[in-house]
KEBA-828838 format. One record per residue (C-alpha): residue number from 1; residue in one letter; x, y, z. Coordinates in Angstrom, 2 decimals, decimal comma. Layout:
BEGIN
num/residu/east/north/up
NUM/a/X/Y/Z .
...
// end
This chain:
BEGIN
num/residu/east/north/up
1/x/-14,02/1,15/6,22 .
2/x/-15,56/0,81/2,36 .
3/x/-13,05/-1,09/0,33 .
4/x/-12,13/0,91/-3,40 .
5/x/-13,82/-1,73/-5,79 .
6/x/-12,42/-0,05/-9,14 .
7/x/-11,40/3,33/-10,79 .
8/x/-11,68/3,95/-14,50 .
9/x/-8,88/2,76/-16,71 .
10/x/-8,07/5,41/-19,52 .
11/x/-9,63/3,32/-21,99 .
12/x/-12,95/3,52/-20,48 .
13/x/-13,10/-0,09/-18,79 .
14/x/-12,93/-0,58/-15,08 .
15/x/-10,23/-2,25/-13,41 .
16/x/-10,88/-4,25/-10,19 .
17/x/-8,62/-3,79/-7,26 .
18/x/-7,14/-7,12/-6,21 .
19/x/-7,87/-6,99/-2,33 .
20/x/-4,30/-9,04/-1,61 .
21/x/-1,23/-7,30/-1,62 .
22/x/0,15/-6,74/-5,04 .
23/x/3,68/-6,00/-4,42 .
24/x/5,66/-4,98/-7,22 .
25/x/8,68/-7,18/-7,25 .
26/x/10,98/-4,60/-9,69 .
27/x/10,87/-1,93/-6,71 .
28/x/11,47/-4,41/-4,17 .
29/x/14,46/-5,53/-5,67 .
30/x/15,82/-2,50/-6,80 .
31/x/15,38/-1,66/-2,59 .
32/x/17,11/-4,59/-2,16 .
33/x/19,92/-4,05/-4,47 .
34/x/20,70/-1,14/-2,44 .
35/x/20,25/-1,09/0,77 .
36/x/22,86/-1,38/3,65 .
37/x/22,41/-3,00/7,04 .
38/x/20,84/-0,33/9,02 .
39/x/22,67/-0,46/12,48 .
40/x/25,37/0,27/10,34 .
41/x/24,12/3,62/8,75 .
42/x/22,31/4,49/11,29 .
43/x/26,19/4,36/13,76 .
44/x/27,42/6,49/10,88 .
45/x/24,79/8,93/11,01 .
46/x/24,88/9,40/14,72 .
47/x/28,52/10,11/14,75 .
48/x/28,12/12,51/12,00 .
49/x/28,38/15,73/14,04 .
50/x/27,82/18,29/10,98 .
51/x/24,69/16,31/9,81 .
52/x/23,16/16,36/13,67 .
53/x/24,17/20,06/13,70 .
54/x/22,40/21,25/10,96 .
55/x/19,44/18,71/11,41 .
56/x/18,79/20,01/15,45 .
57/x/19,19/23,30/14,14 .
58/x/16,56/23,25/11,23 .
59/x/14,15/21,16/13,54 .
60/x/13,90/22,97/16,06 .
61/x/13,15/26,27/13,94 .
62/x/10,42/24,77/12,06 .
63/x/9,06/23,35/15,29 .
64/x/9,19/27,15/16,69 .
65/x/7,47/28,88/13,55 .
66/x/4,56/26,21/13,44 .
67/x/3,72/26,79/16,96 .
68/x/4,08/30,65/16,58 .
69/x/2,53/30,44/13,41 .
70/x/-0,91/28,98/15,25 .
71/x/-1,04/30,98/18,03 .
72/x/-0,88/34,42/16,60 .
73/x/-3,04/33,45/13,42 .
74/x/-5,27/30,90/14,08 .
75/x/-8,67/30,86/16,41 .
76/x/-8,86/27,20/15,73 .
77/x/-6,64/25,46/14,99 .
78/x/-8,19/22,02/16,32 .
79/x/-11,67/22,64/14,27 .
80/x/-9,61/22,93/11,08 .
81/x/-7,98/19,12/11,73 .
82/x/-11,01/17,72/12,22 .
83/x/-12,29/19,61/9,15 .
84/x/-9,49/18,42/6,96 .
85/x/-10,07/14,71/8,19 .
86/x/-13,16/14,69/7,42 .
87/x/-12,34/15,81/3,96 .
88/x/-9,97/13,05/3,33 .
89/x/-11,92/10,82/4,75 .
90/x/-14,92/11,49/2,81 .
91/x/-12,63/11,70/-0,28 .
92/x/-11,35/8,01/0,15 .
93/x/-14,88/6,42/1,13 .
94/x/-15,55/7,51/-2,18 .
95/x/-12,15/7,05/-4,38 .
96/x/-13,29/5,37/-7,04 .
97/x/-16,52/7,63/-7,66 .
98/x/-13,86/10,80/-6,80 .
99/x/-11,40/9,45/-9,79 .
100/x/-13,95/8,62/-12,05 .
101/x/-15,02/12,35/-11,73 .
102/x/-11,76/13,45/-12,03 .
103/x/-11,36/11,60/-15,12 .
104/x/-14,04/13,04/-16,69 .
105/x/-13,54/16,65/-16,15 .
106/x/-10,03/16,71/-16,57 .
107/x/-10,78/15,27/-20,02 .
108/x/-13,27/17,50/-20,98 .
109/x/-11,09/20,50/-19,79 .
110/x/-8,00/18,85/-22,68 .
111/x/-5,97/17,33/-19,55 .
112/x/-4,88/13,50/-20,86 .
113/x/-4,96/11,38/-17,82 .
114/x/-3,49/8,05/-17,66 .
115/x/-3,49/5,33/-15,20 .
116/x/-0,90/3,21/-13,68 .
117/x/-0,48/0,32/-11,24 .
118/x/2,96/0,19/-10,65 .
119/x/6,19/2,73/-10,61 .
120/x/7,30/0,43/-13,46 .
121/x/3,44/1,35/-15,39 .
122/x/3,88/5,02/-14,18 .
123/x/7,76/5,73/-15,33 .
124/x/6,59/4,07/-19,07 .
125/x/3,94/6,03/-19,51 .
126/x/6,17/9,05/-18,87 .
127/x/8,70/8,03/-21,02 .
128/x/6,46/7,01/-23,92 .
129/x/5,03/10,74/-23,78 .
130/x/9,03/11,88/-24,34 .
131/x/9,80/9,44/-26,63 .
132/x/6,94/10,06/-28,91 .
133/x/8,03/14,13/-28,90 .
134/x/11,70/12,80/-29,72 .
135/x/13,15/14,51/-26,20 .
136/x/16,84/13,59/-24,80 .
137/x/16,37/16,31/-22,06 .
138/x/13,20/17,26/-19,42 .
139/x/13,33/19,33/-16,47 .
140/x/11,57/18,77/-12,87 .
141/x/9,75/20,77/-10,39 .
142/x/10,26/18,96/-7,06 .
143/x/8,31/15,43/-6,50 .
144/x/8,35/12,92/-4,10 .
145/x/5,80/10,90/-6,29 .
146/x/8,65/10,85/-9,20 .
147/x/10,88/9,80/-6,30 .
148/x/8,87/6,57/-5,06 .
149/x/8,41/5,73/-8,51 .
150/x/12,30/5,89/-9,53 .
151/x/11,84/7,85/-12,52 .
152/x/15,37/9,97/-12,78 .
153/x/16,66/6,64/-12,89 .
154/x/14,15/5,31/-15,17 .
155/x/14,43/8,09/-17,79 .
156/x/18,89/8,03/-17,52 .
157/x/18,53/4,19/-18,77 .
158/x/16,73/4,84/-21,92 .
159/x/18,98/8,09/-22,63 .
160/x/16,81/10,86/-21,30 .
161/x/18,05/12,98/-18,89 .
162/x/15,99/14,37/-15,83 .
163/x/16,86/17,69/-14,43 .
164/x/16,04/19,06/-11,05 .
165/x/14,81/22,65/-10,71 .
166/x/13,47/22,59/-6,59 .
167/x/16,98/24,11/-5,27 .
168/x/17,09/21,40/-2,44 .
169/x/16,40/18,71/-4,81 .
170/x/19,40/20,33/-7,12 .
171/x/21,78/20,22/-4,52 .
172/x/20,99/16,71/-3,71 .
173/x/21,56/15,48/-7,54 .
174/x/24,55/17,40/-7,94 .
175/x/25,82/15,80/-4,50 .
176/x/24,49/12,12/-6,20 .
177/x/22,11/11,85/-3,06 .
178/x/18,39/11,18/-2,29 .
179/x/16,08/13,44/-0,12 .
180/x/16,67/13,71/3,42 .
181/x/13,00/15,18/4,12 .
182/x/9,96/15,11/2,25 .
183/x/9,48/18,98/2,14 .
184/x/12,67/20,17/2,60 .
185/x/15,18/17,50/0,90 .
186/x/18,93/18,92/1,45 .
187/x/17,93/20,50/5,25 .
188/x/21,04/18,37/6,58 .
189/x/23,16/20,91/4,09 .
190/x/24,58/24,08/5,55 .
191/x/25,61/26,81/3,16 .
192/x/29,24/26,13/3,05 .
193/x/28,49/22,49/2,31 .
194/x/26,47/23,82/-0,98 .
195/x/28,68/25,63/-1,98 .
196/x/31,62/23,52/-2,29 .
197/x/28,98/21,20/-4,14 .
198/x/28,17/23,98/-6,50 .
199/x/31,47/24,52/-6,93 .
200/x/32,72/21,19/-7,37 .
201/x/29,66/20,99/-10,01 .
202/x/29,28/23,70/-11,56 .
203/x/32,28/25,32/-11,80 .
204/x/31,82/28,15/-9,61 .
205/x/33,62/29,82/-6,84 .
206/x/33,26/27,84/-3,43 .
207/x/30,60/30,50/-2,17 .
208/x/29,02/30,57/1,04 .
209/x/26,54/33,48/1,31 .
210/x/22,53/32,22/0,57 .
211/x/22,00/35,47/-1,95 .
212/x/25,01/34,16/-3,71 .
213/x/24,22/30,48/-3,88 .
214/x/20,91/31,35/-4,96 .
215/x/22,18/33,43/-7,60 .
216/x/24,34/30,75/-9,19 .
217/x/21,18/28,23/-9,06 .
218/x/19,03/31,04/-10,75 .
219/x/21,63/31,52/-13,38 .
220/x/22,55/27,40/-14,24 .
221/x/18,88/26,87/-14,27 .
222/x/17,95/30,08/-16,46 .
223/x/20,17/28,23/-18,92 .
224/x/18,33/25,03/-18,60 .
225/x/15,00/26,62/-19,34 .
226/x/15,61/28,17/-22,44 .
227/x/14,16/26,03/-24,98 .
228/x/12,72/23,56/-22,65 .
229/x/10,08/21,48/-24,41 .
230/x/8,47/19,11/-21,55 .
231/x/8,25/19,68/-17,96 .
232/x/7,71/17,52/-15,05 .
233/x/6,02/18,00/-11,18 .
234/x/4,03/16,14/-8,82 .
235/x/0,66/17,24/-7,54 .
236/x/-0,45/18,42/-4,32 .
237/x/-4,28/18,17/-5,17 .
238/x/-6,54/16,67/-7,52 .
239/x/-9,83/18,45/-8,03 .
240/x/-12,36/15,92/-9,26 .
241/x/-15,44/18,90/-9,70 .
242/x/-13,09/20,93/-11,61 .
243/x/-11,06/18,53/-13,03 .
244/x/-7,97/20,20/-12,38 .
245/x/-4,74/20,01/-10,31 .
246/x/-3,28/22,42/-7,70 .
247/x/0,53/22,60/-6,74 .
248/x/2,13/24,74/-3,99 .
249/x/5,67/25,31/-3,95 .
250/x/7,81/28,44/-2,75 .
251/x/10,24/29,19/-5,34 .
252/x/8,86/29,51/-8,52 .
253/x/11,26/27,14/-10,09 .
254/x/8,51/24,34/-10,25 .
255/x/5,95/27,27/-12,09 .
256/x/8,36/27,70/-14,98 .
257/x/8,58/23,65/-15,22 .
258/x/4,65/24,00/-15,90 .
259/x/4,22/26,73/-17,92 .
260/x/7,56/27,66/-19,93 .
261/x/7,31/24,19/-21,81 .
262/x/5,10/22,73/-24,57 .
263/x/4,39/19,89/-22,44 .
264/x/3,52/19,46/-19,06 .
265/x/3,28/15,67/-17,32 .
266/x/2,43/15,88/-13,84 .
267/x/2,67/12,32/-11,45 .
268/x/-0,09/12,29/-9,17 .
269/x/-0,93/9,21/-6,38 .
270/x/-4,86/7,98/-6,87 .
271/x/-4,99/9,62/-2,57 .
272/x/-4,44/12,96/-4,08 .
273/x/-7,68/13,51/-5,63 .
274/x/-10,30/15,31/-3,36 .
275/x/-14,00/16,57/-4,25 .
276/x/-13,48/19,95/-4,70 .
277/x/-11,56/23,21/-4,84 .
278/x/-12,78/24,21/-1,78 .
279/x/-11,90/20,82/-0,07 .
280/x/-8,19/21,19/-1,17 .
281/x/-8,16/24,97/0,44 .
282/x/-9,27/23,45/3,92 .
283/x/-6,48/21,18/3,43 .
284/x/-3,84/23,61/1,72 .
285/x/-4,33/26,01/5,31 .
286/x/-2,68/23,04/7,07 .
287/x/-0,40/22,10/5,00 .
288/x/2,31/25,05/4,74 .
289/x/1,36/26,00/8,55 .
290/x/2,68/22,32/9,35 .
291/x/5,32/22,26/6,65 .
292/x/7,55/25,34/7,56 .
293/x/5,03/27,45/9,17 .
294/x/4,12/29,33/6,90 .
295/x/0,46/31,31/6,52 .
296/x/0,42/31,13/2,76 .
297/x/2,69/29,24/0,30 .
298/x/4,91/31,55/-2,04 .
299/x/3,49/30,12/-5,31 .
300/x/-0,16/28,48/-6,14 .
301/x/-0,52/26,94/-9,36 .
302/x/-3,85/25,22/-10,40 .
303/x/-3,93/24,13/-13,68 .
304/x/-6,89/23,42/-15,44 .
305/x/-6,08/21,93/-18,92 .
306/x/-3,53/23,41/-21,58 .
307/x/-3,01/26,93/-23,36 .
308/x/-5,93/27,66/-25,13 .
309/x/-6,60/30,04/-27,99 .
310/x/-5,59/33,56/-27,17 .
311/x/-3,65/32,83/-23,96 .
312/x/-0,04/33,86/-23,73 .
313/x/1,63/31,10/-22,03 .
314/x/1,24/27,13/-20,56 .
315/x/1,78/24,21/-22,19 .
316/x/-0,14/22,91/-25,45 .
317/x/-0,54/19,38/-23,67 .
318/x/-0,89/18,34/-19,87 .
319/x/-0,66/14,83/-18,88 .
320/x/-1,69/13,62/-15,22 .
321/x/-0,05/10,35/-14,19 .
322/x/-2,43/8,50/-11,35 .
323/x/-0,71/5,72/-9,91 .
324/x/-1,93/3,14/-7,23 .
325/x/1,60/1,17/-5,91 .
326/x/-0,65/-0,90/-3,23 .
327/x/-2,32/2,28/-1,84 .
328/x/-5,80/0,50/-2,99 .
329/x/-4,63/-2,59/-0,77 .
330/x/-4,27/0,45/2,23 .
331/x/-7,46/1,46/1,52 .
332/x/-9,18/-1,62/2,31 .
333/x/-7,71/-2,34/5,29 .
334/x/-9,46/-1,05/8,57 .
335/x/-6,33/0,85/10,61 .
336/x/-3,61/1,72/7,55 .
337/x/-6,39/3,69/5,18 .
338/x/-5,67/6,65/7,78 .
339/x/-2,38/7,28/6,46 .
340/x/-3,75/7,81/2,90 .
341/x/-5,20/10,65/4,44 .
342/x/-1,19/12,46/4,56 .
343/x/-1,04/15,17/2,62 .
344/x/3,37/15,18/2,81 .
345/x/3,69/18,27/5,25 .
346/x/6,89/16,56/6,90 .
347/x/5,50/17,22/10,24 .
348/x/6,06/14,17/12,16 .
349/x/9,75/14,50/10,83 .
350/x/10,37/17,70/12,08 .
351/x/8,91/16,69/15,38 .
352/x/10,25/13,39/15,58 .
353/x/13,40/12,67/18,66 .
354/x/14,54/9,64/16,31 .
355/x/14,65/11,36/13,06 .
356/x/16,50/14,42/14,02 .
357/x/19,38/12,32/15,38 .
358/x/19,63/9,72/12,65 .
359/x/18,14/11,83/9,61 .
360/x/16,35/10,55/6,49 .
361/x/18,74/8,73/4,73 .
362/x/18,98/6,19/7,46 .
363/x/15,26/5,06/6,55 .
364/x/16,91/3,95/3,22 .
365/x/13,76/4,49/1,28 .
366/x/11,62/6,97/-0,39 .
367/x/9,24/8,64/2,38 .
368/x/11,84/9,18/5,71 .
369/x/10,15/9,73/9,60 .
370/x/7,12/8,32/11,33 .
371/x/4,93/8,52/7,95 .
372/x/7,63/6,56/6,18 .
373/x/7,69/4,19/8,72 .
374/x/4,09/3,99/8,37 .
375/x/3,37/3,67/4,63 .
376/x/6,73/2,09/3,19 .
377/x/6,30/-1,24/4,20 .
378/x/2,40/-1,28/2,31 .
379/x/4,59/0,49/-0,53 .
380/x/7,19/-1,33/-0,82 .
381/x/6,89/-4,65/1,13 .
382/x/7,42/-5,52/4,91 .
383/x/10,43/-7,90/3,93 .
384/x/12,13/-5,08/2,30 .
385/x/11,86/-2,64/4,66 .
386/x/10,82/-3,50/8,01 .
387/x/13,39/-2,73/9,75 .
388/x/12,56/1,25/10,11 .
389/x/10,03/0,10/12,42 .
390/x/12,88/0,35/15,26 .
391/x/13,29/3,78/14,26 .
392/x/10,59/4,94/16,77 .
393/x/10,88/5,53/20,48 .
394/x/6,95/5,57/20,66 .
395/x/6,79/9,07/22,02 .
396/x/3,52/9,75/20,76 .
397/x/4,87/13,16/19,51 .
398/x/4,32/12,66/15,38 .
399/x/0,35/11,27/16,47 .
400/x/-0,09/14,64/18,89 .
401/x/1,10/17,03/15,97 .
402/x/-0,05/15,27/12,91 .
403/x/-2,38/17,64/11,06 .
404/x/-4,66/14,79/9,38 .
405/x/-4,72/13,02/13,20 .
406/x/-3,23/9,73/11,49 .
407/x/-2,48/7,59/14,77 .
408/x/1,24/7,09/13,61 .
409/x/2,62/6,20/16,54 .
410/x/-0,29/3,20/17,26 .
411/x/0,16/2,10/13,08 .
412/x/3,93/1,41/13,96 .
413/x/3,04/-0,60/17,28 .
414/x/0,82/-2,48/14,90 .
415/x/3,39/-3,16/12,20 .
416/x/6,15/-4,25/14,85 .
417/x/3,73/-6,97/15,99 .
418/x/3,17/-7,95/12,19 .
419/x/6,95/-7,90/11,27 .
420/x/7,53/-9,94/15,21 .
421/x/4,71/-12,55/13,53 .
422/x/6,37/-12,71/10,79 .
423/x/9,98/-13,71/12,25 .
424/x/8,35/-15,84/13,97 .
425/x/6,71/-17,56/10,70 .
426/x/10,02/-17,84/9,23 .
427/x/11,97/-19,03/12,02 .
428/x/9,45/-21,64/12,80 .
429/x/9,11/-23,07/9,10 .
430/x/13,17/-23,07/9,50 .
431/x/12,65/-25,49/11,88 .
432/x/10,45/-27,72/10,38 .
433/x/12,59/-27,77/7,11 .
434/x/15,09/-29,74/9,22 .
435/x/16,90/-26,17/10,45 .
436/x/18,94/-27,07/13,88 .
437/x/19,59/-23,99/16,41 .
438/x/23,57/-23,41/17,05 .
439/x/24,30/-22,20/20,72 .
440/x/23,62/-18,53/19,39 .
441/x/20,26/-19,28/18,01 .
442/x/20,02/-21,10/21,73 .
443/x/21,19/-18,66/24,07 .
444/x/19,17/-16,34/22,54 .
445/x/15,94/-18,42/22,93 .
446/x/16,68/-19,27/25,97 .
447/x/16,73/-15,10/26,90 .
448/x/13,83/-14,46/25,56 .
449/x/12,10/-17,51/27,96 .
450/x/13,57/-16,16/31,08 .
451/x/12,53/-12,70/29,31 .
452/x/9,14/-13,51/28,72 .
453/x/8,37/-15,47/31,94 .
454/x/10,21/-12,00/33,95 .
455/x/7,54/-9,68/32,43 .
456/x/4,49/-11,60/32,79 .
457/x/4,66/-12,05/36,52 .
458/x/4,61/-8,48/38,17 .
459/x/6,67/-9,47/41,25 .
460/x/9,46/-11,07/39,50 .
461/x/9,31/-8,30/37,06 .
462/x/9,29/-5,53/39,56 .
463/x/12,07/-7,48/41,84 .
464/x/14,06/-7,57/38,36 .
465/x/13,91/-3,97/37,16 .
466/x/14,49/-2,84/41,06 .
467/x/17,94/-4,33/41,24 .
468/x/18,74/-3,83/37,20 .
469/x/21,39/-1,68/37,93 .
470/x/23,47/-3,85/39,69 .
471/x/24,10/-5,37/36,70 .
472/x/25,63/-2,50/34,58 .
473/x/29,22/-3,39/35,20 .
474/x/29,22/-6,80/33,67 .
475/x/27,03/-5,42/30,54 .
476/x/29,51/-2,96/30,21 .
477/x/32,46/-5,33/30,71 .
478/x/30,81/-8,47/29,12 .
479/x/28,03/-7,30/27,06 .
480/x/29,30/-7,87/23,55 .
481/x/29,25/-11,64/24,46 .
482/x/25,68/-11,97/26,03 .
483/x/23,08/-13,03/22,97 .
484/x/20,45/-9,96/22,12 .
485/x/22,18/-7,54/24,53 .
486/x/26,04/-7,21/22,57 .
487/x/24,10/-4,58/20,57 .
488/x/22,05/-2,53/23,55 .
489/x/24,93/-2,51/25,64 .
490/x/27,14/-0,40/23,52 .
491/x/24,54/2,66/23,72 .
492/x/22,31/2,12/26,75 .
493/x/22,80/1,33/30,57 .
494/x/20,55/-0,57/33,13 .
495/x/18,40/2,02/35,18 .
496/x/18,75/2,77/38,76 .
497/x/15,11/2,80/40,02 .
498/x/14,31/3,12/44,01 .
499/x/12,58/0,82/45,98 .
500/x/9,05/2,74/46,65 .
501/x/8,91/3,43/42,71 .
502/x/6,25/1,29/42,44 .
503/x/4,23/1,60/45,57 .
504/x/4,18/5,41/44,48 .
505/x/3,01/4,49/40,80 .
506/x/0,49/2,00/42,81 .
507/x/-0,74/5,28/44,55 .
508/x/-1,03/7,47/41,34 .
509/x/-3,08/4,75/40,03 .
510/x/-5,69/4,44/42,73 .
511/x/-5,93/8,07/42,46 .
512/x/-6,69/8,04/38,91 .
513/x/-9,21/5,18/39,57 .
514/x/-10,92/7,02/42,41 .
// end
């Protein structure tokens, strides 16, 4: 896989992409800073009945309408993955010649682009477009780039004041709570849980019927719009030929965010831009199919520079953001530049046995599911937040329905194995720094041994799993004491597996040899 040697600053030079990691140290503290041990959320979460309700529920019809969606509207289906990968592909073999391009048109259509490295680069630039325009008050079309970057946040610290138009994304800031998907942020909300929020908020009466709820969104937002002098969104697709950027959403609420104002800034990661207009339709036909299975998205906005003379509406000035945060460091590397090729359907979420029982906010950082578990720790550091990577019962299921083909599943295997080095790294420079094991830290080496030495010899290992069961009363009654099992044995018991398990599996496999 090409490396990306540079992309165009906006002052003409080139910057070269450091090949090592560059982590960004602010976001990985302010991850720090915040997050809770995760067998703790994640026991919260799975005793929160309402939450698994409404997640199964929501799940489950998105899985339906996908797979009615393709089989009642598409001839093939499988041609158009492999035509989208190859788009994406093509489009990050040749990133820096695609953003360059981009660049260029974009400027000559009157778009400003800037370029940033970090969240940190990305929220100042932002704010240095309000602050020069004197603005206290901006309004937001839904963005999960503004989310990685932290820029509500950002913005409330220097006195500015970032309002949510998405309806989901609403909800959620009302409620003083981060997405729980990707595409559809406040899914583990049923109506009568908005509208006591909306109540509680916005001084309303505790409604519960979705024409009603709408209705009160429509008229605290209609509100917020009038007068509204800069507007924010993300970007779905950069289009380097035409030097313009397409967004899809399905309300309309993001539409007015781009158009009402005088000012538009959209925030748009460097993996975004693709060759052409054409390019970004093969990919925009997967997209809402795997998203909510849809044919078509409600609303499709591409917006090629500002309001020029004559024209009735838009903005006088658009601003794209491109920011990198370490996804030039996945694009060197051989196995994680496939995930650069997601284009944020939510997919592997809504297909995912894990997610649907622990939902998003367990992950405890921006991108939630088997793509979050995927990307985050290149984003936002392996110390910080490896420990999603248990969050996966290697089902193969987000790999199989993955419209890009990103080998999720086989990316997380591969991370587990870095994040296993890398406890073993630390725990071994312990020890020569003069660190002495306590009869935990013992026991539990001593497991692992007799662990170890069990699964590399088949006989012992099939002798062992054979007469597993045997042992489920004392895990049950003396688990919590026995080092790495106090954990496993409050959820899980031993299996019961019958003696000619294996001489059958023996059989299946000399048939599948033969």
């Amino acid at each position: 896989m090409a490396s990306l040697q540079q992309y165009t600053t906006a002052n003409g030079g080139a910057t070269i992409i450091n090949s090592q990691r560059q982590q960004d140290s602010a976001a990985s503290a302010r991850l720090a800073h915040t997050r809770i041990d995760h067998a703790e959320i994640v026991h919260d979460k799975l005793h929160d009945k309402q939450m698994r309700t409404n997640l199964t529920s929501a799940m489950h019809t998105l899985q339906h309408n996908r797979g009615k969606l393709i089989a009642q509207h598409y001839m093939d289906w499988q041609g158009l993955r492999t035509q989208a990968q190859n788009v994406k592909n093509n489009a990050l073999l040749n990133l820096g010649e695609r953003l360059t391009t981009f660049e260029q048109n974009a400027s000559k259509n009157g778009i400003k682009v800037h370029w940033a490295s970090t969240p940190e680069e990305a929220c100042a630039v932002i704010y240095e477009i309000i602050k020069a325009h004197g603005i206290e008050h901006v309004l937001k079309g839904k963005s999960m780039a503004s989310e990685e970057i932290g820029l509500n946040n950002y913005l409330r610290q220097r006195g500015v004041i970032a309002e949510e138009t998405d309806l989901g994304e609403l909800i959620l800031q009302l409620n003083h709570e981060t997405p729980v998907h990707i595409v559809v942020p406040a899914i583990h909300r049923n109506r009568y849980e908005v509208g006591r929020i909306f109540a509680a908020n916005l001084h309303v009466a505790d409604e519960h019927d979705p024409e009603k709820l709408n209705a009160i969104a429509r008229e605290h937002l209609r509100h917020e719009f009038a007068g509204l002098k800069l507007g924010i969104s993300g970007v779905n697709f950069a289009l380097a030929q035409e030097g313009g950027i397409w967004l899809i959403e399905n309300e309309g609420n993001g539409r007015m965010c781009t158009t009402a104002p005088d000012i538009h800034v959209a925030i748009c990661g460097i993996e975004k831009v693709v060759s052409s207009l054409d390019d970004a339709a093969t990919l925009m036909h997967l997209l809402t199919p795997s998203a909510t299975g849809q044919f078509i998205p409600a609303y499709q906005n591409i917006i090629t520079g500002p309001r020029k003379d004559g024209e009735l509406d838009g903005p006088k000035e658009v601003h794209v953001v491109l920011f990198d945060h370490n996804r030039s460091h996945m694009l060197q590397d051989e196995d994680f530049y496939q995930a650069l090729r997601c284009i944020r359907c939510g997919c592997c979420m809504n297909f995912c046995p894990v997610y649907d029982k622990i939902g998003g906010h367990s992950y405890q950082t921006t991108y939630p599911g088997p793509i979050g578990e995927v990307i985050s720790p290149s984003l936002f550091g392996l110390d910080e937040v490896g420990d999603i990577l248990s969050f996966c019962s290697q089902c193969k299921r987000c790999s199989e329905v993955c419209p890009e083909r990103i080998p999720l599943a086989d990316l997380i295997r591969t991370l587990r194995a870095f994040k296993c080095k890398q406890i073993e790294d630390q725990h071994r420079t312990a020890l020569l720094q003069g660190y002495h094991e306590n009869k935990e830290d013992k026991a539990k080496s001593l497991a692992i041994k007799m662990f170890t030495k069990a699964a590399t010899n088949g006989n012992l290992w099939h002798f062992a799993l054979g007469k597993a069961y045997t042992m489920n009363f004392f895990m049950k009654r003396f688990g919590y004491m026995m080092p790495l099992a106090s954990q496993w044995s409050k959820f899980k018991s031993l299996p019961e597996i019958r003696d000619n398990f294996f001489a059958q599996v023996a059989k299946l496999k000399d048939v599948e040899i033969k």
